[in-house]
C-alpha positions, 0 to 999 in steps of 0.5 A, a space after each residue: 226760875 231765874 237768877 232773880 229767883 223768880 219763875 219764868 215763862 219757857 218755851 220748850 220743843 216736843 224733844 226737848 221736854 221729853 228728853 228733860 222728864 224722862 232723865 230727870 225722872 230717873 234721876 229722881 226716882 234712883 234718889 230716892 231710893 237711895 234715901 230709901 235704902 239708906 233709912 234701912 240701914 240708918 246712915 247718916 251721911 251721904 257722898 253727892 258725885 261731882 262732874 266737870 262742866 256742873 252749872 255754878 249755883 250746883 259746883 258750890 256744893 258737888 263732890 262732898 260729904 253731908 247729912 241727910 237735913 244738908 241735902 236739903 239745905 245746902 243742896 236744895 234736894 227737892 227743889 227745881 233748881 236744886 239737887 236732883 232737879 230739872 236737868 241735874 246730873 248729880 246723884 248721892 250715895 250713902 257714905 259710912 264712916 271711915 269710907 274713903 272719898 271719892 274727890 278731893 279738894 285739889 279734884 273740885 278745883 280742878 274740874 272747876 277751873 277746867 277751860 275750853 278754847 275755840 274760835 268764833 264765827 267771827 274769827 275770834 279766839 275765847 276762853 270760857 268755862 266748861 259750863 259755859 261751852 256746853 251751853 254754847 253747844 247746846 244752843 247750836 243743837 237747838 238751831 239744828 232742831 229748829 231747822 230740821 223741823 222747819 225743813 220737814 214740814 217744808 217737805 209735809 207741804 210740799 213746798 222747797 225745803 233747800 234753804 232749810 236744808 242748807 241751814 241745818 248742814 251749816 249748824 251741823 257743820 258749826 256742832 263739828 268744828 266746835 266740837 273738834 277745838 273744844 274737845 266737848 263730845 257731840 251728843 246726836 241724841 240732842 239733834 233729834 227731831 220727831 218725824 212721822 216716820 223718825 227719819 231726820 231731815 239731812 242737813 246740805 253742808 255748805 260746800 254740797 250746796 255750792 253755798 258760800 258768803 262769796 258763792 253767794 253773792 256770785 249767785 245773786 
């Protein structure tokens, strides 16, 4: 579902839906057991935990106390893009009355105001969001698994895998910097590939390759 509200056609990879089931699947199961739990013994209210790098639409409403009919409509629990939907990693406890709080308000704003800089390809210096530089990571994730399956089924076919290789090594190395400027953890879990055999392909860095915009061109 888009911005406009209107569900739209996605594409995704093999890993990539795996990965978004089984997490949200758990999640979804751990809430509503808690819902469970909390029925057993009548609470009222619940604490949703909040986290730095939340997606906008979710950073509105994380980090505070509501009833059970507000998590539904204030936090869309139950919906795809809601509480506990695709990809959120939110979560609700019971909260008792008198309890104290896990975040205050100086807390939110904090995480939300929470910047990451680094420098482009271009050599240009940004500011973003935190949000924005995970999405940014996870795009250069997804140009190592493109890659790597690209190389591997090079190799399946015995045709020359080196200019796959290279590229992948060139995303690996773009995850590295990124990675060290922003302060972002890697996640390697997310460059995985599915292999008849779970070997991943191995990226050639740049400098291994002898591969270079200036080498290049000598090359040619």
């Amino acid at each position: 579902i888009g911005k406009d509200g209107k569900p739209h056609a996605v594409t995704r990879t093999i890993e990539s839906a795996v990965r978004m089931n089984i997490l949200t699947s758990i999640n979804q199961t751990a809430a509503n057991q808690t819902l469970s739990n909390a029925e057993e013994l009548g609470v009222e209210k619940f604490e949703v935990t909040a986290h730095i790098g939340a997606r906008p639409e979710h950073e509105a409403w994380q980090g505070k106390i509501y009833t059970k009919q507000q998590l539904y409509s204030v936090c869309e629990l139950g919906t795809v893009t809601g509480l506990c939907g695709i990809n959120c990693r939110h979560s609700f406890y019971p909260y008792f009355e008198g309890m104290e709080e896990h975040y205050t308000q100086d807390d939110l704003d904090e995480m939300a105001s929470e910047k990451v800089k680094f420098t482009d390809k271009g050599g240009n210096e940004k500011e973003v969001t935190r949000y924005q530089g995970e999405q940014y990571l996870r795009k250069i994730e997804r140009n190592v698994r493109f890659y790597k399956r690209r190389a591997a089924l090079e190799e399946a076919t015995g045709d020359d895998n080196t200019a796959s290789l290279q590229l992948v090594g060139k995303w690996q190395a773009e995850a590295r910097e990124f990675t060290k400027q922003t302060g972002i953890a890697r996640d390697y879990a997310r460059e995985w590939v599915a292999t008849p055999t779970g070997k991943q392909p191995k990226g050639i860095t740049p400098a291994v390759a002898g591969y270079s915009e200036t080498s290049k061109k000598r090359r040619i």
